[in-house]
BALOBA-1460 file (C-alpha; in Angstrom, 3 decimals):
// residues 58
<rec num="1" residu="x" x="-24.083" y="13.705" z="-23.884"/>
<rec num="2" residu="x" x="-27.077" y="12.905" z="-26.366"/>
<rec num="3" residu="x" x="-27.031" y="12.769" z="-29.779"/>
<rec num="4" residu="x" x="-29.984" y="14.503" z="-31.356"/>
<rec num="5" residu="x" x="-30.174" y="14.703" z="-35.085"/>
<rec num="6" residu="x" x="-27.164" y="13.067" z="-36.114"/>
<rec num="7" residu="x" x="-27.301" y="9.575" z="-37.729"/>
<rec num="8" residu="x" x="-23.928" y="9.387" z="-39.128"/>
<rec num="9" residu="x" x="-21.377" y="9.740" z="-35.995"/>
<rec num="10" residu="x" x="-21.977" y="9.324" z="-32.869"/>
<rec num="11" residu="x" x="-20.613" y="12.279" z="-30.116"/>
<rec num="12" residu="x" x="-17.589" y="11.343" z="-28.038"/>
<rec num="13" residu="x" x="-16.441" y="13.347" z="-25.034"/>
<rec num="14" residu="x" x="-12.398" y="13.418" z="-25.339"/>
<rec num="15" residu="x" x="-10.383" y="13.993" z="-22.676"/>
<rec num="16" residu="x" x="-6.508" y="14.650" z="-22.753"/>
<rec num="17" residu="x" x="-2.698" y="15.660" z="-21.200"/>
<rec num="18" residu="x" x="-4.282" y="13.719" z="-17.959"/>
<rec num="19" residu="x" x="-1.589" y="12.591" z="-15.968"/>
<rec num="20" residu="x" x="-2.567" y="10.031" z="-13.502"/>
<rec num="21" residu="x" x="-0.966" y="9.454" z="-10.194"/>
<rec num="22" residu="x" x="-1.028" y="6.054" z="-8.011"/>
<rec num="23" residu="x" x="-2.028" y="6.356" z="-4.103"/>
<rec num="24" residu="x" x="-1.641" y="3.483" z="-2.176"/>
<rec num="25" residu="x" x="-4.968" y="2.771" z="-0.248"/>
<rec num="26" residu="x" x="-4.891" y="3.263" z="3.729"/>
<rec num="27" residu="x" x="-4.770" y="-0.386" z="4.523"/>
<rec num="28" residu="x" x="-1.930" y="-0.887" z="2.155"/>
<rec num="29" residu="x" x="-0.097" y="1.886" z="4.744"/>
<rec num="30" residu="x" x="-1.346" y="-0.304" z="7.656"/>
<rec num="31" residu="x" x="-0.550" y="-3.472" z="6.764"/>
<rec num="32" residu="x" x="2.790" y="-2.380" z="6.197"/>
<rec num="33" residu="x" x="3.369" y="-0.035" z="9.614"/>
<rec num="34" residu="x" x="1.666" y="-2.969" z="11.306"/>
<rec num="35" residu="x" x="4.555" y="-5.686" z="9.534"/>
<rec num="36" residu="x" x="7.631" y="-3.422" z="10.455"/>
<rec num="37" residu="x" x="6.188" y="-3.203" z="14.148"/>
<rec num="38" residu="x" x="5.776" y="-6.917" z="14.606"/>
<rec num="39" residu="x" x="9.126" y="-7.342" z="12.983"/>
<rec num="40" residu="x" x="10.766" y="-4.868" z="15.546"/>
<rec num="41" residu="x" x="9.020" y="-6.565" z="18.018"/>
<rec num="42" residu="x" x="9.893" y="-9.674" z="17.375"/>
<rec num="43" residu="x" x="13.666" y="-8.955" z="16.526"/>
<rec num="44" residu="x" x="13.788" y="-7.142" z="19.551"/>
<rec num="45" residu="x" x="12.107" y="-10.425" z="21.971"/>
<rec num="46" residu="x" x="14.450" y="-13.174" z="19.482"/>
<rec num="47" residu="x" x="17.568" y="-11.056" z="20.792"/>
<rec num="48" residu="x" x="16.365" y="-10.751" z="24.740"/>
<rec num="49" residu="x" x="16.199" y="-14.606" z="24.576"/>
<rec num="50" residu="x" x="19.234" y="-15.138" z="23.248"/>
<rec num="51" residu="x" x="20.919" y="-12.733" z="26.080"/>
<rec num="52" residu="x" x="19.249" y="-14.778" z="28.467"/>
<rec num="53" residu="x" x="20.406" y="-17.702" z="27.232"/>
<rec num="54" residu="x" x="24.005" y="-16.251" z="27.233"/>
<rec num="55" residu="x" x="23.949" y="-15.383" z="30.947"/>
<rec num="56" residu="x" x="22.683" y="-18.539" z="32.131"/>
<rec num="57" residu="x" x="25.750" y="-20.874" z="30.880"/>
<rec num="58" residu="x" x="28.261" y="-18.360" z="32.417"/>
């Protein structure tokens, strides 16, 4: 927008009822599919151990 022959305001481009809406970014998805994996993964290995360890001492 250009102002051309007006010295005492200045043009402004107004925008409004704009209702913004938050997306979480594809690595944010991810990070947290890849976090819940290991966690499975890891809960699942911690409690094989521990049945190992179980069978061994009867």
């Amino acid at each position: 927008m250009v102002d051309i022959g007006d010295f005492i305001t200045s043009s402004a481009l107004s925008v409004e009822n704009v209702q913004l809406t938050p997306v979480p970014e594809p690595l944010t998805i991810l990070g947290a599919g890849t976090a819940i994996s290991f966690g499975g993964f890891f809960k699942r290995k911690l409690s094989q151990g521990q049945k190992k360890n179980k069978k061994s001492y009867s």
